[in-house]
Each structure stands twice: as structure tokens, then as C-alpha cells.
Backbone and ligand atoms as CSV (ligand in chain L), in Angstrom:
chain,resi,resn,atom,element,x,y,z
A,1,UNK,N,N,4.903,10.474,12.454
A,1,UNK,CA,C,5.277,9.831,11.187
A,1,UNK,C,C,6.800,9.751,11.113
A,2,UNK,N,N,7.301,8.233,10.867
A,2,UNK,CA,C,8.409,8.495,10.827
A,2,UNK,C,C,9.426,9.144,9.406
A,3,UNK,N,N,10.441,9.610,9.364
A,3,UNK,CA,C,11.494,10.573,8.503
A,3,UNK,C,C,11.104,10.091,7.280
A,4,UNK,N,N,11.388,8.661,7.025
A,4,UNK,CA,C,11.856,7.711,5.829
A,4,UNK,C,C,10.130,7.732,5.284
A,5,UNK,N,N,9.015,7.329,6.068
A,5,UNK,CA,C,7.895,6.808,5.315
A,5,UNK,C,C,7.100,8.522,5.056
A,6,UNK,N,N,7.697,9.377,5.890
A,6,UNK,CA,C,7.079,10.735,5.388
A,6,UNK,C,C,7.895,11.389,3.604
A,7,UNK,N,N,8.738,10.998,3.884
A,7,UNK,CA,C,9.743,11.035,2.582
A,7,UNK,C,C,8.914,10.829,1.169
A,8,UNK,N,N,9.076,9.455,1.803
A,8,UNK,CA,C,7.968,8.374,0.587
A,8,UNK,C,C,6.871,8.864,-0.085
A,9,UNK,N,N,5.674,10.082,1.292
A,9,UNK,CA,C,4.862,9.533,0.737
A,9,UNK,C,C,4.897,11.490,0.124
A,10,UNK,N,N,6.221,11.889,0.607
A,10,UNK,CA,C,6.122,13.738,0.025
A,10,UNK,C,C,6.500,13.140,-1.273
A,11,UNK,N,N,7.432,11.944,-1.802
A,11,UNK,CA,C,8.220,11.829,-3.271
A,11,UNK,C,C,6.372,11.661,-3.950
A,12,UNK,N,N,5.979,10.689,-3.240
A,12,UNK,CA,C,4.540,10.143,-4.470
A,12,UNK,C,C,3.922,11.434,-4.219
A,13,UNK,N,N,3.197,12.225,-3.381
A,13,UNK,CA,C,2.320,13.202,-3.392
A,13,UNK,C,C,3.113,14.692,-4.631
A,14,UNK,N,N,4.323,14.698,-4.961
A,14,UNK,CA,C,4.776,15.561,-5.499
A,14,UNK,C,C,4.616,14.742,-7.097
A,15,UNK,N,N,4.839,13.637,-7.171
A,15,UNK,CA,C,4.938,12.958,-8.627
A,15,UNK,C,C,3.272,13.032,-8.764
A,16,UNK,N,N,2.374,12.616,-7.848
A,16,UNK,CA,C,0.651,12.641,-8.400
A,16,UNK,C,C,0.161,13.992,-8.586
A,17,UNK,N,N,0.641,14.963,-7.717
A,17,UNK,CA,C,0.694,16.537,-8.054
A,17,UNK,C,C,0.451,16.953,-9.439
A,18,UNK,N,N,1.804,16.772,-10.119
A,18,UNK,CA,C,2.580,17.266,-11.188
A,18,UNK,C,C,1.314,16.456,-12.434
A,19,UNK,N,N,1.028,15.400,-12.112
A,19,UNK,CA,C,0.371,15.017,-13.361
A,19,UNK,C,C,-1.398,14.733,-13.017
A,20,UNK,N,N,-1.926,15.473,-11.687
A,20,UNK,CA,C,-3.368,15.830,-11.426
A,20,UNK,C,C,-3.574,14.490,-10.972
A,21,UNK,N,N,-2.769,13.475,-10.219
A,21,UNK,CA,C,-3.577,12.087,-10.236
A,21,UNK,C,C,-3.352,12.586,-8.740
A,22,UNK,N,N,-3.732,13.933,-7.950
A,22,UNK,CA,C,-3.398,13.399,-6.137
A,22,UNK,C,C,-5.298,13.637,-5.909
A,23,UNK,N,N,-5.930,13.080,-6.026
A,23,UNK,CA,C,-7.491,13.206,-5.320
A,23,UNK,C,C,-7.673,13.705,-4.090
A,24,UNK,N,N,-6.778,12.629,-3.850
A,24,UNK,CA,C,-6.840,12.546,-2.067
A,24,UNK,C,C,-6.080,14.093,-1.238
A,25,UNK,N,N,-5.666,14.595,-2.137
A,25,UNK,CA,C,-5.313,16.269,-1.577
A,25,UNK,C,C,-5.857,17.075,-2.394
A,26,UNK,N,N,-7.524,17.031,-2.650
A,26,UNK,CA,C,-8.572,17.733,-3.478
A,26,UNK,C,C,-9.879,17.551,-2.660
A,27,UNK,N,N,-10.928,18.603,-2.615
A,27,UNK,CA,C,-11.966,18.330,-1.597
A,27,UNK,C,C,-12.822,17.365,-2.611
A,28,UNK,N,N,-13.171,16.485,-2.091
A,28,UNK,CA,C,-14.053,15.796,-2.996
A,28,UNK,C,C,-15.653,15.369,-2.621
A,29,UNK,N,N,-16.472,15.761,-3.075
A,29,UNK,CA,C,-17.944,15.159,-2.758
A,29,UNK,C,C,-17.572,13.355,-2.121
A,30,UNK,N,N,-18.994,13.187,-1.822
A,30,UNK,CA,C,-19.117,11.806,-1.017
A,30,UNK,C,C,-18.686,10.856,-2.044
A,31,UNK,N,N,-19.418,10.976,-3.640
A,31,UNK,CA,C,-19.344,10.243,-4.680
A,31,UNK,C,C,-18.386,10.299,-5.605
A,32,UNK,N,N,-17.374,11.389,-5.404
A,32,UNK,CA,C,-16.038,11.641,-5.902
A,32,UNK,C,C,-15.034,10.542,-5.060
A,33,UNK,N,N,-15.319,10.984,-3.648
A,33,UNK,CA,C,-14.457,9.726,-2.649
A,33,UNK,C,C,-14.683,8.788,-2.965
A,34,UNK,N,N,-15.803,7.743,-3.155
A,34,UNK,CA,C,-16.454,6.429,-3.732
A,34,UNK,C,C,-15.447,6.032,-4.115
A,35,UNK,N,N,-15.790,6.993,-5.350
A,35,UNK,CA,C,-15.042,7.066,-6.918
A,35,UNK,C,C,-13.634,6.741,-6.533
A,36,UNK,N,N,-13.183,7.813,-6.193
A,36,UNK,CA,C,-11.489,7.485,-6.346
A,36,UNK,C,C,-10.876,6.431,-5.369
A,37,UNK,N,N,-11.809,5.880,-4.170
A,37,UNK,CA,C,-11.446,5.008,-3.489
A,37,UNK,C,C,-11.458,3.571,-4.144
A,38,UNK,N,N,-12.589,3.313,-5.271
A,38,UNK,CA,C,-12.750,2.236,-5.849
A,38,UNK,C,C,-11.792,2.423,-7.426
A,39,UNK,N,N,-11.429,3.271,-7.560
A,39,UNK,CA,C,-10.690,3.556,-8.583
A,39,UNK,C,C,-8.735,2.536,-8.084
A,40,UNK,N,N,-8.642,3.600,-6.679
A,40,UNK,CA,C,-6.906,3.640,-6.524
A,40,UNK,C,C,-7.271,1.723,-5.816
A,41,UNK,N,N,-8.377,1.248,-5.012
A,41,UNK,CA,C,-8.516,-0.152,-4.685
A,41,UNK,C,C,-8.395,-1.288,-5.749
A,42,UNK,N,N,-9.462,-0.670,-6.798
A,42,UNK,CA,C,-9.026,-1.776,-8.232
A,42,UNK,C,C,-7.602,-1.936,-8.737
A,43,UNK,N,N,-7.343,-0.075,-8.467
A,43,UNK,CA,C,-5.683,-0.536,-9.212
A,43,UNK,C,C,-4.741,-1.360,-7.909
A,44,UNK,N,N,-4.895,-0.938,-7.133
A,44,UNK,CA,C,-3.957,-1.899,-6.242
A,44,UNK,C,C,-4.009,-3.229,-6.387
A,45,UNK,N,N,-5.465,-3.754,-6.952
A,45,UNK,CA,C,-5.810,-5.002,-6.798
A,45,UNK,C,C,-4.865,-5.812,-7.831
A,46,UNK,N,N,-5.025,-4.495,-9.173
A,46,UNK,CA,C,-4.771,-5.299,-10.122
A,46,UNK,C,C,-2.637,-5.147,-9.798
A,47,UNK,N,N,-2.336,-4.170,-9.094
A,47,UNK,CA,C,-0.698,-4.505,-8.995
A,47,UNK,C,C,-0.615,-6.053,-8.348
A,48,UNK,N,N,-1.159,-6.087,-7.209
A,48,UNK,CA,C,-1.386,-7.401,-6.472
A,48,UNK,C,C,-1.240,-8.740,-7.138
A,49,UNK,N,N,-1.992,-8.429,-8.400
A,49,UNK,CA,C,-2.467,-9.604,-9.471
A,49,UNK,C,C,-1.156,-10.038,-10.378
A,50,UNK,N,N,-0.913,-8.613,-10.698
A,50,UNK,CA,C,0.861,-8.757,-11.359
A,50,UNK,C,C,1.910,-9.357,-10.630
A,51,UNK,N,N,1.790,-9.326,-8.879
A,51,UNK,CA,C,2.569,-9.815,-8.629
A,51,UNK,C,C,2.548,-11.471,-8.085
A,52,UNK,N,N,1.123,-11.404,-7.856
A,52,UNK,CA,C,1.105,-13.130,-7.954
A,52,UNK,C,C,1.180,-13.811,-9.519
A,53,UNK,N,N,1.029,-13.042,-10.742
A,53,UNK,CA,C,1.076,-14.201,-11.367
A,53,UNK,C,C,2.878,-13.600,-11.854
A,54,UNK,N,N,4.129,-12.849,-11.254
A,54,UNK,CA,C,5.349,-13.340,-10.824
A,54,UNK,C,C,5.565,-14.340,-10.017
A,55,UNK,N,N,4.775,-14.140,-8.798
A,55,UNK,CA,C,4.830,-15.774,-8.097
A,55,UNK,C,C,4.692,-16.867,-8.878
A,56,UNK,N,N,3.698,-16.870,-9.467
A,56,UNK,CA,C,3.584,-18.226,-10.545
A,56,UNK,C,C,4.599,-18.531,-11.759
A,57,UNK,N,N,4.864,-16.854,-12.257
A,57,UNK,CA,C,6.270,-17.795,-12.987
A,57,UNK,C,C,6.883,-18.402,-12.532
A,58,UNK,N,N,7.495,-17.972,-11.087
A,58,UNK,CA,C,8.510,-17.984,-11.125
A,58,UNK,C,C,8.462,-19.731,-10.006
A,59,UNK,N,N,7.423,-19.861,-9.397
A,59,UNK,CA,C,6.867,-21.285,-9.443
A,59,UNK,C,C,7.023,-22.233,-10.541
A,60,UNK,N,N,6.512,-21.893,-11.903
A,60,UNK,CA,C,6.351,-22.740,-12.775
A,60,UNK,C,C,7.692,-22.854,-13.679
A,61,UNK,N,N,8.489,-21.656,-13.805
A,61,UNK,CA,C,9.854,-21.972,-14.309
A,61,UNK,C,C,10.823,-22.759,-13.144
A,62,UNK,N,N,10.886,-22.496,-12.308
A,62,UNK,CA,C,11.051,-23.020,-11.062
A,62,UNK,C,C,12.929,-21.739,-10.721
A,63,UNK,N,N,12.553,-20.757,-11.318
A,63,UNK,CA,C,13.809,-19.644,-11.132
A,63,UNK,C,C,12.734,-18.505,-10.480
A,64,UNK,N,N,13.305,-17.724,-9.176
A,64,UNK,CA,C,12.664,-16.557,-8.497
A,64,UNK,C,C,12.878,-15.499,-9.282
A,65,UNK,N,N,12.185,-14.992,-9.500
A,65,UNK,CA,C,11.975,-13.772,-10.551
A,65,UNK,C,C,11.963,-12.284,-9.553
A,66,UNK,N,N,13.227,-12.280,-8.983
A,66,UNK,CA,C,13.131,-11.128,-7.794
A,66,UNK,C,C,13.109,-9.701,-8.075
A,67,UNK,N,N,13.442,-9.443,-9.620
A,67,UNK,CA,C,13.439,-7.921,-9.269
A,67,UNK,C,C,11.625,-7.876,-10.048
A,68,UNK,N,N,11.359,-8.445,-10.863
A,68,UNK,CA,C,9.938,-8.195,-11.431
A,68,UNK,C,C,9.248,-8.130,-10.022
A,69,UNK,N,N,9.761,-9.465,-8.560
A,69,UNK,CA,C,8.656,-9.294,-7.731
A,69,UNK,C,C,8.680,-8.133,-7.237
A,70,UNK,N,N,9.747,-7.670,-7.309
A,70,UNK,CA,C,10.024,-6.247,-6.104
A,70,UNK,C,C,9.376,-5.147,-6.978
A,71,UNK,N,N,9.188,-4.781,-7.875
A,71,UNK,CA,C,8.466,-4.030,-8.941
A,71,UNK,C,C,6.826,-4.283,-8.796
A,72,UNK,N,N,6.271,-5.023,-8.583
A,72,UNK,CA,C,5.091,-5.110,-8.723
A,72,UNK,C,C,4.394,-5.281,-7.190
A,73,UNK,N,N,5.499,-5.549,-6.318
A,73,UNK,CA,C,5.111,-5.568,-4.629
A,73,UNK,C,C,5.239,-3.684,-4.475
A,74,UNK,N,N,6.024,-3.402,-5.272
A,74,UNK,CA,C,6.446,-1.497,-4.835
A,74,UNK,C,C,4.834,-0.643,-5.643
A,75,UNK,N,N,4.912,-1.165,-6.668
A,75,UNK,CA,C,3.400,-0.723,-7.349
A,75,UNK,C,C,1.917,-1.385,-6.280
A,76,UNK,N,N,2.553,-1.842,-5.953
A,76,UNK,CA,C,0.678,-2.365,-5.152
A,76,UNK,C,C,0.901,-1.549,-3.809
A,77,UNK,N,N,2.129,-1.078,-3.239
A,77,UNK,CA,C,2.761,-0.190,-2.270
A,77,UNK,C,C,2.162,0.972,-2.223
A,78,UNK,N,N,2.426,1.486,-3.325
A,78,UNK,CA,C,2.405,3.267,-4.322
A,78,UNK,C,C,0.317,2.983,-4.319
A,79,UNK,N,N,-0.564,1.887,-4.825
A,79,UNK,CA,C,-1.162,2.001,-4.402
A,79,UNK,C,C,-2.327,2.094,-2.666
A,80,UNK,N,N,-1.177,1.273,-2.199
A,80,UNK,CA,C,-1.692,1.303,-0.840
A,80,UNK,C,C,-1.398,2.743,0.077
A,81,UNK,N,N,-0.322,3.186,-0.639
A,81,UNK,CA,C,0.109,4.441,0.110
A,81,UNK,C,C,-0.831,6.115,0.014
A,82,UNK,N,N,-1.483,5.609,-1.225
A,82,UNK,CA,C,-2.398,6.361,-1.951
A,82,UNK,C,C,-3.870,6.009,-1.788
A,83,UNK,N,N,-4.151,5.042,-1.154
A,83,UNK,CA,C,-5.350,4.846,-0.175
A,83,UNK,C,C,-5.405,5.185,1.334
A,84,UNK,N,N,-4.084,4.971,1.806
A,84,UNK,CA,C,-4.113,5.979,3.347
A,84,UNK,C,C,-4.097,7.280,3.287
A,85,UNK,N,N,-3.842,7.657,2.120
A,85,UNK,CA,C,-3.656,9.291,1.610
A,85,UNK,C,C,-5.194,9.950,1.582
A,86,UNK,N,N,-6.010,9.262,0.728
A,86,UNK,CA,C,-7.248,9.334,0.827
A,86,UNK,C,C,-8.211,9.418,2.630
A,87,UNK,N,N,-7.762,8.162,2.958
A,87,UNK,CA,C,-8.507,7.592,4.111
A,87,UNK,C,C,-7.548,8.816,5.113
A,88,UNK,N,N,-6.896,9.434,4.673
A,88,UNK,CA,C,-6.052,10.654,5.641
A,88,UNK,C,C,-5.879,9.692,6.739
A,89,UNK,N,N,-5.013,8.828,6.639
A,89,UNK,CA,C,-4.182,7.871,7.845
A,89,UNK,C,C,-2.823,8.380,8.394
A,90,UNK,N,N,-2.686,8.426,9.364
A,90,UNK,CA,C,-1.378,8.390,10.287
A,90,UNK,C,C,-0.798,6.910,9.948
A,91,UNK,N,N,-0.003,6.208,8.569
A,91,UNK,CA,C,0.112,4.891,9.105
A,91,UNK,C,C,0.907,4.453,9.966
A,92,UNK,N,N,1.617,5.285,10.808
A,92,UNK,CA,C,3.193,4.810,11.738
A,92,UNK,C,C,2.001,4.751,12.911
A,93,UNK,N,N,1.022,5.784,12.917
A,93,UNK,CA,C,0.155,5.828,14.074
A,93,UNK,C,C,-1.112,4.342,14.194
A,94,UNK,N,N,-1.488,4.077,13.032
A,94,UNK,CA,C,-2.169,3.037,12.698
A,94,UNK,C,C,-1.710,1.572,13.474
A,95,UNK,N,N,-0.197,1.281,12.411
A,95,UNK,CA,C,0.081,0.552,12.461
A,95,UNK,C,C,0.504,-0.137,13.782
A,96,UNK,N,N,0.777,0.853,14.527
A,96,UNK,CA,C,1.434,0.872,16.026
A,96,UNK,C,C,0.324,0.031,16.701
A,97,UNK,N,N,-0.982,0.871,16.644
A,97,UNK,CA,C,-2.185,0.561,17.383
A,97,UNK,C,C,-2.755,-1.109,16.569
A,98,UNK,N,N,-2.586,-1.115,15.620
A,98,UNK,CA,C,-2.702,-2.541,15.186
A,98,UNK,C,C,-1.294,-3.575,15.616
A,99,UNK,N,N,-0.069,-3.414,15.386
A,99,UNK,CA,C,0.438,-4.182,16.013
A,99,UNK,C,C,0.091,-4.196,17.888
A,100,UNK,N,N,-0.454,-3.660,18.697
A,100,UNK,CA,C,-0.465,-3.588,19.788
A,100,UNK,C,C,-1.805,-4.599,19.811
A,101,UNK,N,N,-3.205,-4.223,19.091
A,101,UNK,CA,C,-3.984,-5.176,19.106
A,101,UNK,C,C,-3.528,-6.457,19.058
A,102,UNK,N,N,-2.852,-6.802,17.877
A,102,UNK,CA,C,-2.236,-8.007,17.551
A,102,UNK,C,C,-1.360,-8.622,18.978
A,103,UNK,N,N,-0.725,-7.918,19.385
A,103,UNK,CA,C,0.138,-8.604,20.565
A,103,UNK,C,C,-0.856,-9.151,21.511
A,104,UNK,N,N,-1.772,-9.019,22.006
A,104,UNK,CA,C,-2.898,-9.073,22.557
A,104,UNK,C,C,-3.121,-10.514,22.146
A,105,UNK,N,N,-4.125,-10.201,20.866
A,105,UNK,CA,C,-4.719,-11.395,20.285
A,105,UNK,C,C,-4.074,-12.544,20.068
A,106,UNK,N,N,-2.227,-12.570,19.575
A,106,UNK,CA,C,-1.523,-13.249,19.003
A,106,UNK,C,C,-0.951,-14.042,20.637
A,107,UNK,N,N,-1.218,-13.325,21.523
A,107,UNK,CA,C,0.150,-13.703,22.822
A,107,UNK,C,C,0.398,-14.960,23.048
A,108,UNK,N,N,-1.189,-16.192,22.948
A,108,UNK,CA,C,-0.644,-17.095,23.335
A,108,UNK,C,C,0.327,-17.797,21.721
A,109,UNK,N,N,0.858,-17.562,21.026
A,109,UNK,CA,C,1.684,-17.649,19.921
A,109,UNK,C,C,3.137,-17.122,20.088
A,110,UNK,N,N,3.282,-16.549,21.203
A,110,UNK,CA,C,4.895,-16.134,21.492
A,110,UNK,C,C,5.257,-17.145,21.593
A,111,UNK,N,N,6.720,-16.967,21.361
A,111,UNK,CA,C,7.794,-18.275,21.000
A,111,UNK,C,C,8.373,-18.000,23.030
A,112,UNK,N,N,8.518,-19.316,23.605
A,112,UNK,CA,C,9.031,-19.135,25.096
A,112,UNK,C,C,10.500,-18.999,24.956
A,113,UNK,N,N,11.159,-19.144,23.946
A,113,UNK,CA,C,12.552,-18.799,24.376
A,113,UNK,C,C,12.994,-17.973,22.781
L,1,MG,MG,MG,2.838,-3.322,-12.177
């Protein structure tokens, strides 16, 4: 895990601590996991939702609305970070092995120069 994303995820695991929201560092029955997996997924969904309809303001005013996007891309973050927490993911380890799939699948898509 690298320095910076272990950082990240000791700052959120110490802030969900303090106010009983860490599940995912609690033993939980099969139907407790369900639970809190469809719990922290809805909420991500719904940060997601906040931040497309910033996309759409900021479409329909026709001005980029950059710090609201960066606020509501960091909240759907805080939830995603809190679903690998659950799913007990390595994501530096994950991600590695998925970008490596991807190079694979993607190759004939390299740019030749
Ligand atoms: Mg939000």
C-alpha cells in the first residue's frame, strides 16, 4: 500500500471510528455485511448522483462548477474507500493487477508513437 493512499484511508478509518460509522472494522454476520455493503453502495451512488447533476449545472449554466465537482467526486471517493474497507482490499494491490489485465485487453489501442 502506498504512504499517501494508506494515510487516507488511517484519516477516514479514525474519523468513522470516533462516530461508530467503521462496520467494516467490526465482525459482522453474513446479513450485517449485506447490510452495510448495500447501505455504504447506495450512499456512494447517491454522492455519484450529486455529482452528475454538478455536471449538469454546470452544462446548463454553461460555467464549470469546479470546486462543488471536486466535493462531491471526494464524497463518492470516501464512499468507495469505505467499500474496499469492507471488501478488505489491497487497492494499490488490486489496482495494479487490473491495470495489468487492462494492458492486455486494451494493447491493440496503444498509441505507435
Ligand atoms: Mg455530497
Amino acid at each position: 500500500m502506498s504512504d499517501r493512499l494508506q494515510a487516507i484511508i488511517d484519516r477516514q478509518r479514525a474519523f468513522d471510528a470516533a462516530r461508530g460509522w467503521n462496520a467494516y472494522d467490526q465482525e459482522l454476520s453474513e446479513e450485517e455485511f449485506v447490510k452495510a455493503l448495500h447501505y455504504t453502495t447506495v450512499n456512494m451512488l447517491g454522492e455519484l448522483g450529486e455529482f452528475a447533476n454538478e455536471v449538469k449545472k454546470s452544462h446548463r449554466e454553461g460555467s464549470l462548477r469546479i470546486s462543488e465537482l471536486r466535493e462531491e467526486l471526494t464524497d463518492t471517493f470516501i464512499y468507495l474507500l469505505k467499500l474496499s474497507l469492507l471488501l478488505d482490499m489491497d487497492l494499490n494491490a488490486e489496482h495494479e493487477k487490473k491495470v495489468a489485465k487492462n494492458e492486455i485487453r486494451f494493447a491493440h489501442h496503444k498509441k505507435t508513437k
